[in-house]
C-alpha positions, -999 to 999 in steps of 0.1 A, spaced: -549 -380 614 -546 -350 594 -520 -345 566 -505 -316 582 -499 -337 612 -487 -365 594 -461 -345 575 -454 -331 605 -440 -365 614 -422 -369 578 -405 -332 581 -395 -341 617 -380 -374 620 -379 -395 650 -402 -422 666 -425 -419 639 -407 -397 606 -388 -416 585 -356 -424 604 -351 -444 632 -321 -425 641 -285 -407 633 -257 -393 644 -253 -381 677 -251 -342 674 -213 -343 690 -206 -363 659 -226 -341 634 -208 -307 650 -175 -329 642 -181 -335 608 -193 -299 601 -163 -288 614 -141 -308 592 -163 -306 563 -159 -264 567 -119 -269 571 -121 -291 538 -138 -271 517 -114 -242 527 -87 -262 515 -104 -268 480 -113 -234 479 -79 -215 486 -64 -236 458 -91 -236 433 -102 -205 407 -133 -190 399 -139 -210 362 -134 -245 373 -135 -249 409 -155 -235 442 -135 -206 450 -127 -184 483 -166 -165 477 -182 -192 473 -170 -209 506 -175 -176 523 -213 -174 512 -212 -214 525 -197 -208 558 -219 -175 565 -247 -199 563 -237 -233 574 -248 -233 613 -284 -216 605 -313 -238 615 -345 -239 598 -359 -203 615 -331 -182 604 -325 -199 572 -363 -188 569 -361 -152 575 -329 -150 549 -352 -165 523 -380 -140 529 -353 -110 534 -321 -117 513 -334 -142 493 -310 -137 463 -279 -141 488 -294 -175 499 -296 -184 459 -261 -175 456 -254 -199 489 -276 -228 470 -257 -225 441 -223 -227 455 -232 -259 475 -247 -276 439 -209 -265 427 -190 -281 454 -205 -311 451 -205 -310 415 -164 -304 418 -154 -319 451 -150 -358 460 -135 -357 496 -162 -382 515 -163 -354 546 -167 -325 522 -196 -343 502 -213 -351 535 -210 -317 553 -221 -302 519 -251 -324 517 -258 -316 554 -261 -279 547 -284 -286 514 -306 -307 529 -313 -283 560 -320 -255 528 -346 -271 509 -362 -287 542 -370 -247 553 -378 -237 518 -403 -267 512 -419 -265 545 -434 -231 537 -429 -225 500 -440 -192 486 -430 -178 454 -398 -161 472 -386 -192 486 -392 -213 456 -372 -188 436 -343 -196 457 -337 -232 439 -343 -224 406 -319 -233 374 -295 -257 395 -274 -277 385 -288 -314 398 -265 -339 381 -242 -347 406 -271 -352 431 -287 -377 406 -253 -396 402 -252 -395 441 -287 -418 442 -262 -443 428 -235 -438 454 -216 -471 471 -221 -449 503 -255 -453 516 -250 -422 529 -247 -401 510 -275 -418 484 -298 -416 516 -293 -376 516 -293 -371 480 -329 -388 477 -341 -368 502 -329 -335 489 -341 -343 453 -375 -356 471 -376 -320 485 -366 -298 454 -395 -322 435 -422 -309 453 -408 -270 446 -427 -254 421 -401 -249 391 -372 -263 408 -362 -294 388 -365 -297 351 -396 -324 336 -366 -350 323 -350 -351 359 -384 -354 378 -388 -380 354 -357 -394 363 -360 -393 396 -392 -409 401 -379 -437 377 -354 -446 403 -380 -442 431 -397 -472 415 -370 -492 406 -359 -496 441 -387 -500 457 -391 -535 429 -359 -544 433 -366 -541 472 -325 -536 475 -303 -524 499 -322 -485 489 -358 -492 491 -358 -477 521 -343 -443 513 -369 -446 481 -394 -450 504 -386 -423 529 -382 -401 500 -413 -407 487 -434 -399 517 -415 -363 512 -422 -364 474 -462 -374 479 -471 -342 498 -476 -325 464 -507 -335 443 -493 -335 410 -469 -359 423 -494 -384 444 -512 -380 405 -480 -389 383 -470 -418 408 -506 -433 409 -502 -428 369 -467 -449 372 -480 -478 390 -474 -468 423 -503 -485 439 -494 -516 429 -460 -511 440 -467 -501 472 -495 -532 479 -463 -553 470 -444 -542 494 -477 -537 521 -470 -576 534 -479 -582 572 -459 -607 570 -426 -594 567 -416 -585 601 -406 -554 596 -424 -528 609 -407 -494 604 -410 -501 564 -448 -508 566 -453 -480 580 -434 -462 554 -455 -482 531 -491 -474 549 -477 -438 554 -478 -436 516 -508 -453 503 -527 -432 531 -512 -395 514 -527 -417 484 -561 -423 500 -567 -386 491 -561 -391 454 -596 -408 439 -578 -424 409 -552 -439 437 -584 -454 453 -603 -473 427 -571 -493 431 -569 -504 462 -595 -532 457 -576 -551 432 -547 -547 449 -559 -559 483 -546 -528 506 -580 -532 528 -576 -572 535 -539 -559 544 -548 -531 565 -573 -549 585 -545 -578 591 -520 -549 601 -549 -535 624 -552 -569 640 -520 -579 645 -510 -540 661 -477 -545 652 -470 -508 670 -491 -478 678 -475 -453 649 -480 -481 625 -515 -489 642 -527 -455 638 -519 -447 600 -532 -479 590 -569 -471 607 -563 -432 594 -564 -448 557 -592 -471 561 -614 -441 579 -606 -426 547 -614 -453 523 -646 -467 539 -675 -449 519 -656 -451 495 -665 -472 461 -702 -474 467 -697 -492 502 -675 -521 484 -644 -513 505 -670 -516 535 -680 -547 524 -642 -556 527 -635 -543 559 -669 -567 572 -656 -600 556 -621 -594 573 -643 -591 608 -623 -552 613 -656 -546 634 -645 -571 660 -608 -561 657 -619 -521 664 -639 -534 694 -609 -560 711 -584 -529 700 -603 -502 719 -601 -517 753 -560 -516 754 -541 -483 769 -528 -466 739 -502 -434 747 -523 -414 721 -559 -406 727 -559 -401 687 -561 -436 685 -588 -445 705 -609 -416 684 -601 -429 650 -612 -463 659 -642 -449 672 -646 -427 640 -638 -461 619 -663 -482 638 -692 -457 633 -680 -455 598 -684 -493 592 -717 -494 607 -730 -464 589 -721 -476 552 -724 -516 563 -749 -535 539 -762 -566 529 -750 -577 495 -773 -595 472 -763 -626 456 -756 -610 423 -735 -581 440 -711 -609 461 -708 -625 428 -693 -596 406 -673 -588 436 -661 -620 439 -652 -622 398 -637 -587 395 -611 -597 420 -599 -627 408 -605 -648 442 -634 -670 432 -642 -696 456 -667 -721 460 -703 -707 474 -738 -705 473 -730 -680 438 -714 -710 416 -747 -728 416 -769 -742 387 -800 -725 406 -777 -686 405 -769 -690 372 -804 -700 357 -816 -668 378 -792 -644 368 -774 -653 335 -783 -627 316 -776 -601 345 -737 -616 344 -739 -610 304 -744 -569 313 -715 -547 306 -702 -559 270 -698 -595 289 -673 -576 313 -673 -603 342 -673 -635 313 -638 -613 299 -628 -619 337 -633 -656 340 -615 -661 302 -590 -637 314 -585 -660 349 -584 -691 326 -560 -678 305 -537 -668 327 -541 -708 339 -531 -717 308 -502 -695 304 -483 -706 340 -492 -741 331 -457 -762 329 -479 -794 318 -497 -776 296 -464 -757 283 -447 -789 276 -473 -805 258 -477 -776 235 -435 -783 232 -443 -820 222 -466 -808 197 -443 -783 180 -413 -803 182 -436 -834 162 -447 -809 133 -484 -812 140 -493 -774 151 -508 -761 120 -516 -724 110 -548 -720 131 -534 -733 163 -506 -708 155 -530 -682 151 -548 -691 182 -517 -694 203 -503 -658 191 -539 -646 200 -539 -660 235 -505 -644 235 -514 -612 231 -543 -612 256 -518 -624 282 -513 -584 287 -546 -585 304 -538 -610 331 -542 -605 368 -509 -587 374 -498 -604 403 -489 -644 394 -489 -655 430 -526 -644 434 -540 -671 411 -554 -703 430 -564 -732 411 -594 -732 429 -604 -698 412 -594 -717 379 -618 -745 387 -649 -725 393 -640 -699 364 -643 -733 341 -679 -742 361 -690 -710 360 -683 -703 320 -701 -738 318 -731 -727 333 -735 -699 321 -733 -718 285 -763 -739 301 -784 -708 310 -776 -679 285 -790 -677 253 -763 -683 223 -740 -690 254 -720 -714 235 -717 -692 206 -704 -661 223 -677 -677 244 -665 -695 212 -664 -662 199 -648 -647 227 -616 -671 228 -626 -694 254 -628 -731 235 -590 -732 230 -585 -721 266 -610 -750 281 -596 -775 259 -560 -767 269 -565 -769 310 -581 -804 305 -542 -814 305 -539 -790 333 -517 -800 361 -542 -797 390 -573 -827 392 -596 -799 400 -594 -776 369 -591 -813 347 -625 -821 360 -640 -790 354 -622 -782 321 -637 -815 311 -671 -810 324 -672 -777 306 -657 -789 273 -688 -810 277 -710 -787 274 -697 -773 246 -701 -803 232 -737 -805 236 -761 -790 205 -788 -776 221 -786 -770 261 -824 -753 259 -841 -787 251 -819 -805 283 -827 -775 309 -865 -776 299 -865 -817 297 -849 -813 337 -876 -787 348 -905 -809 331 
């Protein structure tokens, strides 16, 4: 799928743009008609200093019942009369409070800056320069969904217009974008059908990328959910993102292949089938085959295969899949047992394997210390994170401070531990205790195998963090807390491993 076509979609509308609907065009003509006598009322009684007045209605009707072509030739021919038309709309609304009036006026904008951001040139972008845009940001916070639903789209528009909206209301804008889409209230939708509009711009897919956006969106990316117009909303998004390389390096940690391949299997709908194997064709060379890798372990080769043998209404589809299938085989490789391991321990699912062995870790111990001890940081990171979602191990550190015996080193070590919290696997819900478990065998081992093991994890924070999850509420991470805390215990690990090999 290209990203003209895909836009196409966006700018559009329909089965697969970013409604699933709207008024019937009986009941659009209806309200433009009444939104037209309205605003004629307002502007026979109003004055030229504080009100819309009988010119600028004039300019408004003259315009209203254009569609996209003719408002298109104004711009390129009369292009300060259409300024003069925007700018009376931004005063209506900015003056006027009747619900038909604000409705029929947002109409009328939104059907402007669709034409001019559709084909901007530096004529058309002119156009919607130095308006006034705080009555359309106070309309994002609207009781009527409606009009909040128009607004974002009309800002979403005018955002991706070269000069159009000031930094501090881009800003502002993109603020709210985010916070609905958290919140995942009664707007994320219209933040989310805005911001398939907003991403069509680079600067923008860079600043939300910059934001957070990723992780955002793999929040909200849940096969699960049973809704299937939002995902693809969602998939829509993260695949205008695939083009943006910082954008990619994320979506490992975030899991958006696993839950593309599960969307892909389940083929929830064609539209939503489609973008999801348009992002992964984009994304499978992609991070020196690791996102290949993915796409293996979730078996997407088998899914490709079972998918291409249905009817599908769009021969597209049967191409990608073809496209993603060579793809696969193409960049496909056999990981080595050091490779599956760093994989493994760079995104936080550790399980047990062949990898958390006494016979890997005398092999490769000082090929896991590479880096500055980058994948060791990862398993203290995982344990401390352990440690601070622990409720048994909160409440004993409770019993200790209530009882006076925490003295000024545990104080210290505790504010430390604190502040390294900030490094935490961002998602809570992602952590298994079985990742906890082997993090504590694995730091263990590597004690074992590693020259001055003992001494650099000591160093690097992870004694207070063992010795904590041994009152861990889980038997597995207890045992292994222990069995590490063992270790540490032990002098001289060199003499032991060379007695065993004797």
């Amino acid at each position: 799928m290209s990203t003209k076509e895909g836009y196409t979609q966006v700018i559009s509308g329909g089965a697969d743009g970013t409604t699933d609907g709207g008024s019937s065009l009986s009941e659009e003509a209806l309200l433009m008609d009444q939104g037209l006598s309205g605003l004629k009322s307002f502007s026979e009684a109003g004055s030229d200093d504080d009100f819309i007045n009988e010119d600028d209605f004039a300019i408004i009707e003259y315009f209203a019942d254009y569609d996209l072509l003719q408002l298109k030739e104004d711009i390129e021919n009369t292009p300060d009369r259409v300024h003069q038309y925007y700018n009376a709309m931004l005063k209506g609304l900015d003056t006027i409070t009747d619900e038909v009036v604000v409705k029929f006026l947002l109409i009328v904008l939104y059907n402007l800056v669709q034409a001019i951001s559709s084909s901007m040139n530096e004529t058309s972008n002119a156009v919607v320069r130095k308006g006034n845009l705080n009555k359309l940001m106070a309309l994002l916070d609207s009781s009527r969904p409606e009009d909040a639903d128009m607004a974002s789209k009309i800002l979403a528009h005018l955002s991706i217009i070269a000069d159009s909206m000031p930094t501090n209301t881009i800003d502002a804008f993109m603020a709210w974008l985010q916070r609905e889409m958290i919140s995942k209230g009664v707007k994320m939708t219209q933040a989310l059908q805005a911001l398939m509009i907003v991403l069509r711009d680079n600067s923008a897919r860079d600043a939300f990328q910059k934001r957070g956006g990723v992780a955002i969106l793999a929040r909200l990316c849940d096969p699960k959910c049973g809704e299937v117009q939002r995902l693809y909303e969602v998939c829509f998004c993260l695949w205008v993102l695939s083009y943006n390389e910082n954008a990619v390096e994320e979506f490992g940690p975030a899991k958006i292949i696993e839950k593309l391949s599960e969307i892909v299997e389940s083929n929830f709908r064609e539209k939503l089938t489609r973008v999801a194997i348009a992002l992964l064709v984009n994304v499978v060379s992609k991070q020196n085959g690791e996102y290949c890798q993915t796409m293996t372990e979730c078996n997407l080769l088998d899914t490709l295969m079972t998918l291409m043998e249905k009817h599908w209404s769009d021969p597209d589809v049967i191409s990608d899949m073809e496209q993603l299938k060579e793809a696969i085989q193409k960049n496909y490789r056999v990981l080595s047992s050091l490779e599956r391991y760093k994989k493994e321990v760079l995104r936080g699912e550790i399980k047990w394997g062949p990898v958390h062995s006494e016979k890997f870790f005398r092999d490769n111990a000082e090929s896991i210390a590479d880096d500055d001890f980058k994948l060791i940081n990862k398993l203290i990171d995982i344990l401390r994170q352990a440690v601070a979602t622990s409720p048994s191990i909160a409440a004993e550190n409770d019993n200790e401070e209530s009882k006076g015996k925490s003295d000024n080193s545990n104080n210290n070590s505790r504010n430390n531990d604190s502040n390294s919290t900030k490094n935490m696997i961002q998602d809570l819900s992602l952590l298994s205790m079985e990742s906890v478990a082997v993090a504590c065998y694995d730091l263990g081992e590597f004690m074992r195998f590693y020259p001055a093991g003992k001494r650099i994890l000591i160093g690097l924070g992870a004694k207070t963090l063992i010795m904590a999850l041994m009152s861990h509420e889980d038997l597995n991470v207890q045992q292994q807390a222990l069995a590490c805390c063992s270790k540490l215990m032990v002098s001289n690990w060199d003499q032991i491993v060379d007695s065993k090999g004797k």
